[in-house]
C-alpha positions in Angstrom: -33.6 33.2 320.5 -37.2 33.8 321.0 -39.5 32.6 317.6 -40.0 35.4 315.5 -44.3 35.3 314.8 -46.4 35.8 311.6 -45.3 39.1 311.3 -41.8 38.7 311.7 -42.0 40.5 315.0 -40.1 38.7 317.9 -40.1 39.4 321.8 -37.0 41.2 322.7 -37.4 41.6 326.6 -36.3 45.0 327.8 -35.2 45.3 331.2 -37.2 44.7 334.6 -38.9 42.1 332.5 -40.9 43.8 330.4 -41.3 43.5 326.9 -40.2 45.9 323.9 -41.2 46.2 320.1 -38.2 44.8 317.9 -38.5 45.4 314.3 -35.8 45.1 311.5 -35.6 48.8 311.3 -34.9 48.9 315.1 -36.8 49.6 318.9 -39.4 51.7 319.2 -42.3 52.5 322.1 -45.0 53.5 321.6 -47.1 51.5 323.9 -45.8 53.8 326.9 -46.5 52.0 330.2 -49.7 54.6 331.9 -50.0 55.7 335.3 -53.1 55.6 336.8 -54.9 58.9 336.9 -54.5 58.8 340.8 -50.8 58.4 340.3 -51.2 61.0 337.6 -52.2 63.8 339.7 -53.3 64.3 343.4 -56.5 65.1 345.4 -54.6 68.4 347.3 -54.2 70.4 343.6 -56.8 71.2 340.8 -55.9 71.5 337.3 -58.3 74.4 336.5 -58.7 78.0 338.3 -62.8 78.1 340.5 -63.4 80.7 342.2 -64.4 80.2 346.0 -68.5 80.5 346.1 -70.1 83.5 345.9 -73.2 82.9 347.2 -75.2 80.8 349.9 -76.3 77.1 348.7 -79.9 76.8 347.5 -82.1 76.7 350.5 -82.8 73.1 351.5 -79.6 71.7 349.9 -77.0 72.3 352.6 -77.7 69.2 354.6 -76.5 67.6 351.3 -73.2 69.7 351.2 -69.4 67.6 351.2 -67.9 68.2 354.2 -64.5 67.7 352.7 -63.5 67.7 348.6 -63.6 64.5 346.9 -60.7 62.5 346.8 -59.9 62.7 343.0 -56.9 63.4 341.0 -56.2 67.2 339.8 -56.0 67.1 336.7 -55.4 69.9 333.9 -57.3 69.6 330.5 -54.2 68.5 328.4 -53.2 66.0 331.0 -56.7 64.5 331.3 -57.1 64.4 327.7 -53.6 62.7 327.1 -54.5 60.5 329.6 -57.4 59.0 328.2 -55.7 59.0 324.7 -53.0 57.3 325.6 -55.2 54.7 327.6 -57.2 54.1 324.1 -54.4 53.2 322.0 -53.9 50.3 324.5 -57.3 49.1 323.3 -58.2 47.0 320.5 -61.2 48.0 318.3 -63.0 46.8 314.7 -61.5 50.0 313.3 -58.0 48.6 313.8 -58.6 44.9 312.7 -61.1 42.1 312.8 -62.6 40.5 315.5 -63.1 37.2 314.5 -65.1 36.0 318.1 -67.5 33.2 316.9 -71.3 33.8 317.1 -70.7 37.4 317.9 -70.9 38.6 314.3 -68.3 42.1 314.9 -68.8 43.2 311.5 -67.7 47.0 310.1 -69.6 49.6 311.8 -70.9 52.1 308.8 -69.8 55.4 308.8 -73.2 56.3 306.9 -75.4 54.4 309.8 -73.3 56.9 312.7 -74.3 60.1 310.5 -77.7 59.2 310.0 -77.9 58.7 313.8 -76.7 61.6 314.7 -79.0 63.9 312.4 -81.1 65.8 315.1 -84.3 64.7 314.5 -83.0 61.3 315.3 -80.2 62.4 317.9 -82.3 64.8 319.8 -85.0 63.5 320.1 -86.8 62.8 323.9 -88.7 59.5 324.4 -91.4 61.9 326.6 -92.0 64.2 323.3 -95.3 64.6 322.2 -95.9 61.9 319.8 -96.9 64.5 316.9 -93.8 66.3 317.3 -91.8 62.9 316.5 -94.1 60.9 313.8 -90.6 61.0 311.7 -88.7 58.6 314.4 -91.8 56.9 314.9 -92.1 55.9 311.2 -88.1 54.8 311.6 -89.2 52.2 314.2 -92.0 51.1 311.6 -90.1 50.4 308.7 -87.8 48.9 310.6 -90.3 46.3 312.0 -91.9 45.9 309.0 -88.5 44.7 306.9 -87.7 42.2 310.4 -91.3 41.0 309.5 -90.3 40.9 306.2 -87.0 38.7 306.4 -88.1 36.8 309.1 -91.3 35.6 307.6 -93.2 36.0 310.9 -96.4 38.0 312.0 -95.2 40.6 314.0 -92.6 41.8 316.1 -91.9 43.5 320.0 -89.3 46.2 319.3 -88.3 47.1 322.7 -86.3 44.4 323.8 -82.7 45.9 324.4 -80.2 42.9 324.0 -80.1 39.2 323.0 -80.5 37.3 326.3 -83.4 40.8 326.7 -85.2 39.4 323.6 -84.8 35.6 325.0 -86.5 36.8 327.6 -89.0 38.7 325.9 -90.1 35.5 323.7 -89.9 33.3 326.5 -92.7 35.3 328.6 -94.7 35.5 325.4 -94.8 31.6 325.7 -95.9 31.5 329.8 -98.2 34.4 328.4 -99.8 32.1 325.8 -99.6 28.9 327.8 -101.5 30.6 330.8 -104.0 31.8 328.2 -104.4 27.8 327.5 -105.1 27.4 330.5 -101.8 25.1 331.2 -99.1 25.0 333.4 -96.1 23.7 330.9 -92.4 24.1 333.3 -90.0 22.6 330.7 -88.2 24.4 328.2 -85.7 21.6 326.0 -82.0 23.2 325.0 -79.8 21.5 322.7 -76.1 21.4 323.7 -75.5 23.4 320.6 -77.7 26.1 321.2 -76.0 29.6 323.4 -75.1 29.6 326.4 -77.7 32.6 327.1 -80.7 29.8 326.1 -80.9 27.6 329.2 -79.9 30.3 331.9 -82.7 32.8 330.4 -85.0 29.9 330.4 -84.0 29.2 334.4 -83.8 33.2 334.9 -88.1 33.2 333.3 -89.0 30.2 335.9 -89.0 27.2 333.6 -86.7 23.7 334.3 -84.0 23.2 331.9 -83.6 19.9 330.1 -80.6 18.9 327.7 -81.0 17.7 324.2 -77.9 15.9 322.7 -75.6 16.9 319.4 -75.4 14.2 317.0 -71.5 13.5 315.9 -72.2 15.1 312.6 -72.9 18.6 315.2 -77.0 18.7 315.0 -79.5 18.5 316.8 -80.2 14.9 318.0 -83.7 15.0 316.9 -84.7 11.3 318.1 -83.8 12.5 321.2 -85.8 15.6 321.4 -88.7 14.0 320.3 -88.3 11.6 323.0 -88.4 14.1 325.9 -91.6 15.6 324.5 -94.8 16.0 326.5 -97.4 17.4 328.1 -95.3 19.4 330.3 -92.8 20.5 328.0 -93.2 24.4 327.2 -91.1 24.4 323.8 -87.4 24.2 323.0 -85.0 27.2 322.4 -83.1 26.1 319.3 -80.1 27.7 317.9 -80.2 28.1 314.1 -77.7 28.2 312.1 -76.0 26.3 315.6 -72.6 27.4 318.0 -71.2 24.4 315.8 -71.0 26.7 312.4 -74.0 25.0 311.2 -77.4 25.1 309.5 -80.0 22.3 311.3 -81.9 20.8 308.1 -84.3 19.1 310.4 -85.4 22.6 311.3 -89.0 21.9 310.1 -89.3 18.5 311.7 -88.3 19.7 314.7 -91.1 22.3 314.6 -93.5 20.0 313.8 -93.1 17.7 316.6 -93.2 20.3 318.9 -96.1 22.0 318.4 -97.8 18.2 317.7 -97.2 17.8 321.4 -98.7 21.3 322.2 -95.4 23.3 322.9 -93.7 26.5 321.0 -90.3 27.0 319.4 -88.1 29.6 320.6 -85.0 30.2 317.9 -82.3 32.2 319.0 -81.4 34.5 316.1 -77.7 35.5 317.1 -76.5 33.6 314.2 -79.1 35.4 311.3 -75.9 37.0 309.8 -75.7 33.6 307.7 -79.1 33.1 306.3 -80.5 36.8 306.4 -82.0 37.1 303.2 -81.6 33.8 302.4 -84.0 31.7 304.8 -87.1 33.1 306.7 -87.0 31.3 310.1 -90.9 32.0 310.0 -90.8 29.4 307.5 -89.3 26.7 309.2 -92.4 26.9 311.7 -90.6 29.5 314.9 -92.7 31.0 317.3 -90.4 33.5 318.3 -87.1 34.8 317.5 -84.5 37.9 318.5 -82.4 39.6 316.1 -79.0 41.3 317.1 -79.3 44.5 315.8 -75.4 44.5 316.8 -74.4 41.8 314.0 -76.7 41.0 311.4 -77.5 44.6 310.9 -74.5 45.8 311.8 -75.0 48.5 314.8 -72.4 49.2 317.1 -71.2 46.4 320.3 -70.6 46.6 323.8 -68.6 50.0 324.5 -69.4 51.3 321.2 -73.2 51.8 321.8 -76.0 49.9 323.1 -77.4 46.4 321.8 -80.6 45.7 320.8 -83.0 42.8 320.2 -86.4 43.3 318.6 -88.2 40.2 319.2 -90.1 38.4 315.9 -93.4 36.6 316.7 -95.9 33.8 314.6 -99.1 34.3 314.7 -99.8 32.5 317.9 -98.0 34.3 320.3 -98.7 38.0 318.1 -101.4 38.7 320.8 -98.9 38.4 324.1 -96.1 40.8 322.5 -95.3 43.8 325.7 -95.6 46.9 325.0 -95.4 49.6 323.6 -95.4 49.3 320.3 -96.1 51.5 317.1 -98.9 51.5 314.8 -100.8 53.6 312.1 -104.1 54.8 312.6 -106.6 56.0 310.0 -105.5 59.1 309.0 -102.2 57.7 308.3 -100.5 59.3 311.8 -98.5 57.3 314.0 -99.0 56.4 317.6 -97.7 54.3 320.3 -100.0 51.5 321.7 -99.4 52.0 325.7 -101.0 50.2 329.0 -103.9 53.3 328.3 -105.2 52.0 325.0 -103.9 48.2 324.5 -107.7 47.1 325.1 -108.2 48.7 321.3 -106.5 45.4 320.2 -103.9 44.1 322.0 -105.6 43.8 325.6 -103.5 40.4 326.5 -100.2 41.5 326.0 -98.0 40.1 329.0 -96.7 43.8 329.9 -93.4 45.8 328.9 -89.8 45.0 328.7 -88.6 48.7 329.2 -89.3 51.7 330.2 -90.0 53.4 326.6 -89.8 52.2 323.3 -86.2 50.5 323.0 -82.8 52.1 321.3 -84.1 54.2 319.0 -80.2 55.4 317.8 -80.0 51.4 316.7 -82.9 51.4 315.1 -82.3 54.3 312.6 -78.6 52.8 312.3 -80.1 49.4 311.2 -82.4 50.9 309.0 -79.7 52.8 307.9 -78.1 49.7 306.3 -81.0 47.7 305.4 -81.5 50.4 303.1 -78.1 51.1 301.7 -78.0 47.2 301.3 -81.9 46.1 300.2 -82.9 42.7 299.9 -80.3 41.5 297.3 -77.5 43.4 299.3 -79.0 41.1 302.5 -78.6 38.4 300.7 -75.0 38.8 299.6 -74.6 39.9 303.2 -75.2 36.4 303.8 -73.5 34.4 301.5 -70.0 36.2 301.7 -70.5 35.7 305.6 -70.6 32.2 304.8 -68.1 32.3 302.2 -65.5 34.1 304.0 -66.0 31.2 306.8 -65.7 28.1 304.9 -62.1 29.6 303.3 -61.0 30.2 306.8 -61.9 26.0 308.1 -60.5 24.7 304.6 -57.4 27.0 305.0 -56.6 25.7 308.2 -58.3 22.4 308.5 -55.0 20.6 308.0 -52.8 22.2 310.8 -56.3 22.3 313.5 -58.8 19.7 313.8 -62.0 20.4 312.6 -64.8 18.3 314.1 -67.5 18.4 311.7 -65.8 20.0 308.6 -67.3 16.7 306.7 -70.7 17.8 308.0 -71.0 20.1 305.1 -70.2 23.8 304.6 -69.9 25.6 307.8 -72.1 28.6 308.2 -71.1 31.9 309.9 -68.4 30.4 311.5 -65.1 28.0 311.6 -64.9 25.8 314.6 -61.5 23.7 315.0 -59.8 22.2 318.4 -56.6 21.7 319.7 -56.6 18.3 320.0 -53.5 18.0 317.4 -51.4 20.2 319.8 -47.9 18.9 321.5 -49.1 18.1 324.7 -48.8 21.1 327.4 -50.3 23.3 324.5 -53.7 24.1 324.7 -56.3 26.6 323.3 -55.2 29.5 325.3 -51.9 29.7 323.7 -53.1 30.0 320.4 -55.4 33.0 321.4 -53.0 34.8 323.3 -50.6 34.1 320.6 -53.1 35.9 317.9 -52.7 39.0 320.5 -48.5 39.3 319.3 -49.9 39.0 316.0 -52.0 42.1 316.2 -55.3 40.4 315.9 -58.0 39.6 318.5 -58.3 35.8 319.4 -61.5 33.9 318.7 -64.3 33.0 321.0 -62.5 30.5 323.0 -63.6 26.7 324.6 -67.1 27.2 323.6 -69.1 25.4 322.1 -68.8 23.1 324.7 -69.3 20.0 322.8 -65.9 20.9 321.2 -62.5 20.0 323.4 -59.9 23.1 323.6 -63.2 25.0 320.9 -61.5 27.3 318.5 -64.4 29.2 317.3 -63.6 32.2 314.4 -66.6 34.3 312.9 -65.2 36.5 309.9 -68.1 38.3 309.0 -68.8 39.5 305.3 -67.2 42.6 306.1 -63.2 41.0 306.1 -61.2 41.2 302.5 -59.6 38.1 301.2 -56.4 39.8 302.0 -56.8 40.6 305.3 -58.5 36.8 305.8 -55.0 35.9 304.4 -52.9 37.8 307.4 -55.4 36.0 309.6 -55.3 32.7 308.6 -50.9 33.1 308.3 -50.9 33.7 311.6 -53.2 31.1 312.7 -51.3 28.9 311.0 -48.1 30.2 312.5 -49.4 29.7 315.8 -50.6 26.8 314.7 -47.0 25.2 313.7 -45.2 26.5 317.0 -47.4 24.9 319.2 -47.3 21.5 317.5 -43.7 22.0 317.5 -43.9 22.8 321.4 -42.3 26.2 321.2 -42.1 27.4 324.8 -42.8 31.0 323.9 -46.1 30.6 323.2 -46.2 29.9 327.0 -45.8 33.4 327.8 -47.5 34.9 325.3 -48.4 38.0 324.6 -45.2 39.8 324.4 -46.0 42.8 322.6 -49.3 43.9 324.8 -49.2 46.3 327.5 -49.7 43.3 330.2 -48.5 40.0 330.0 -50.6 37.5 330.6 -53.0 37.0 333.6 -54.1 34.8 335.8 -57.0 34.3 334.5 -58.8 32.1 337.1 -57.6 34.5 339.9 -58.4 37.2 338.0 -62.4 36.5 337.2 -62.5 35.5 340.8 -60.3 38.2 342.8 -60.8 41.1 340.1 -59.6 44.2 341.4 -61.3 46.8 340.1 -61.1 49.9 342.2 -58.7 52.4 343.8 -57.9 51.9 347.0 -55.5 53.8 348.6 -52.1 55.9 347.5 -49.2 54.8 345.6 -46.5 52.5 348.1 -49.3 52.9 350.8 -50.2 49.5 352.0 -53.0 47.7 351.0 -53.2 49.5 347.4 -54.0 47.0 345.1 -51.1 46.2 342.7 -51.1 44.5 339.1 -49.7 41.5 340.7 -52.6 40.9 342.7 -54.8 40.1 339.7 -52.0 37.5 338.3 -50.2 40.0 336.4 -46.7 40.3 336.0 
């Protein structure tokens, strides 16, 4: 008999190999198996009554007319709607459970953020409007800088850039900017091996060469060994801070010191600013430049849910490079966009623009939103239940999976453990598919890098003890079963709508559109992918 999980739940397989839900109060299914909408419907009916045209096509336009209808599925309302609704409950999303991916920070999305966001002077508004018709956005955007200025302890900020790796990008150019305003030609931008992944392919994407810096075995930054690649062609060093390890780098300032003694800047990526937001102004510990995630710290929706954003936070010596555009008040207290026409007013060396307009304005009034309903000793607890939640997750589990550095100190944001204790043929990728049976989503998986089989779990603030306690039960679960070698981990998940892929063959050979009719060869199949 297959182990029951966490849960109690246990994989009862139904026929043709798939898998059913078994509970003590008996089978049920829910989790339908969905046709594809081509399979759905066909391209020879419509699901809603047109009327054949009743007059000529706009003169000019018929060169542009089909020849023949598109090949897509009629479809009625109800059957389109269904479709979709039934295709979302196959989904998992933060309003169902946590998302405990380290360094990604997927923290509650605030119902009072989305309803300020969609009030329509915010909602409506066009980014070609007259700028007197929307001072009241503009003035969103400036209280918004000004509190990043605020926590960040720096001298300005560029609000337009749209993402993380956007606002590495953005901070990076800022240093070439300054650096060619020296006069020098620096190529070399130093990454720690516990800094993101993002860090040294933005700094190859911007034109600079790439150089490694070590991890101590306590997790830090190695800094004898930094220091020692320092020089007069070294650019600066995109640091990390709090690290991809789970923790804070105390030789923050020493760091910074070094490097700008040898002429360079210091780029820290702010991913991680969950953990000391309110707590530590990175400004402080002598950065040049940092992005803020709009989409974790400050809690505005990820990925599907609505688009990033990564204002960019600047010292005093690279202020003068920031893009454009960027807002600022004039002298009878109006506010106006600084643009390409008027930057020589003041900001005549700025290195250009990131965007097109002024950056996600729906993100900014959603941050604002909750830096408001939170203020600066809301922040602050923000912070410190982010690190609490995480250090009760590593000491809760520490004993069943390996934690590298849990002597190194408290973690930070996030618990980072390894499956080196595993029974061998049991690796990291059981455990995180297991978590999938157990109705959560796994971790960030083998990253950091420094870590073997990396187990990486980011809580947030925003999880109960109680539902850390359901987490870290079925951790542990998985945990026990996989030190005890049980063989149905192998196969796991059970209870999602696909089993598990192949996942090499998969990211290689994706297959990701429609290609022909059902049983007609050629149509790609599930099993093409590595599915069964």
């Amino acid at each position: 008999m297959n182990a029951p999980n966490a849960s109690g739940w246990r994989p009862s397989m139904g026929g043709a190999g798939e898998a059913k839900f078994a509970t003590s109060s008996g089978d049920y299914g829910l989790m339908l198996e969905e046709a594809l909408s081509f399979e759905l419907g066909s391209a020879d009916k419509c699901g809603v009554d047109i009327d054949e045209p009743s007059r000529a096509p706009v003169a000019g336009l018929s060169k542009f007319l089909r020849k023949s209808a598109p090949a897509l599925p009629g479809l009625t309302e109800p059957e389109t709607v269904r479709h979709y609704t039934r295709l979302s409950r196959q989904n998992y999303a933060i309003d169902l459970g946590p998302f405990p991916l380290g360094s990604c920070t997927m923290k509650h999305n605030p119902r009072l953020n989305e309803k300020m966001a969609r009030l329509p002077g915010f909602a409506d508004v066009h980014p070609m409007q007259p700028q007197t018709t929307v001072q009241g956005a503009l003035e969103v955007i400036e209280q918004l800088a000004d509190w990043l200025i605020t926590l960040t302890g720096m001298a300005s900020v560029a609000m337009s850039p749209k993402a993380g790796a956007h606002g590495e990008l953005c901070g990076l150019l800022c240093i070439r900017a300054a650096l060619d305003a020296r006069g020098e030609a620096r190529d070399v931008v130093l990454v720690p091996e516990s800094a993101h992944g993002t860090n040294p392919a933005t700094a190859a994407f911007a034109g600079f060469k790439v150089e490694s810096i070590p991890a101590t075995p306590a997790g830090r930054v190695d800094v004898a060994a930094l220091k020692a690649k320092l020089g007069p062609n070294v650019a600066g060093v995109m640091i990390t801070n709090p690290n991809t390890c789970g923790l804070f780098e105390p030789d923050m300032r020493e760091i910074a010191d070094a490097v700008h003694a040898a002429g360079g800047y210091v780029y820290c990526d702010g991913a991680n600013f969950n953990a000391i937001v309110g707590k530590v102004r990175p400004g402080d510990l002598g950065v040049d430049a940092m992005h803020i995630n709009l989409h974790k710290t400050f809690s505005t929706p990820h990925g599907g849910g609505g688009p990033g954003a990564g204002p960019v936070v600047l010292s005093e010596a690279l202020a003068p490079f920031a893009p454009l555009p960027f807002v600022t008040r004039g002298a009878d207290g109006s506010i106006h966009l600084v643009e390409e026409e008027n930057a020589a007013e003041g900001h005549a060396q700025a290195f250009g623009r990131m965007v097109a307009f002024h950056g996600q304005m729906g993100m900014f009034t959603r941050a604002l939103t909750y830096i408001l309903s939170h203020g600066a000793d809301g922040l602050r607890t923000v912070a410190e239940d982010a690190v609490l939640n995480a250090n009760y997750v590593l000491r809760s589990c520490e004993d069943l999976l390996p934690a590298p550095f849990a002597d190194s100190g408290p973690c930070m944001h996030e618990a980072l453990f390894s499956d080196a204790g595993l029974a061998e043929g049991f690796s990291t990728l059981d455990i995180a598919k297991g978590l999938i049976d157990e109705g959560f989503h796994p971790m960030t998986v083998y990253f950091p890098l420094v870590v073997k089989g990396a187990m990486l779990v980011e809580p947030t603030e925003t999880e109960s003890k109680a539902g850390l306690d359901r987490f870290i039960a079925s951790l542990r679960s998985l945990a026990e079963r996989a030190k005890a070698g049980d063989e149905s981990l192998h196969s796991a998940p059970h209870f999602a709508p696909r089993r598990r892929l192949d996942e090499t063959l998969a990211a290689r050979k994706p297959v990701l559109v429609w290609q022909g009719e059902p049983g007609v060869p050629g149509t790609p199949s599930l099993s093409e992918i590595g599915g069964s």
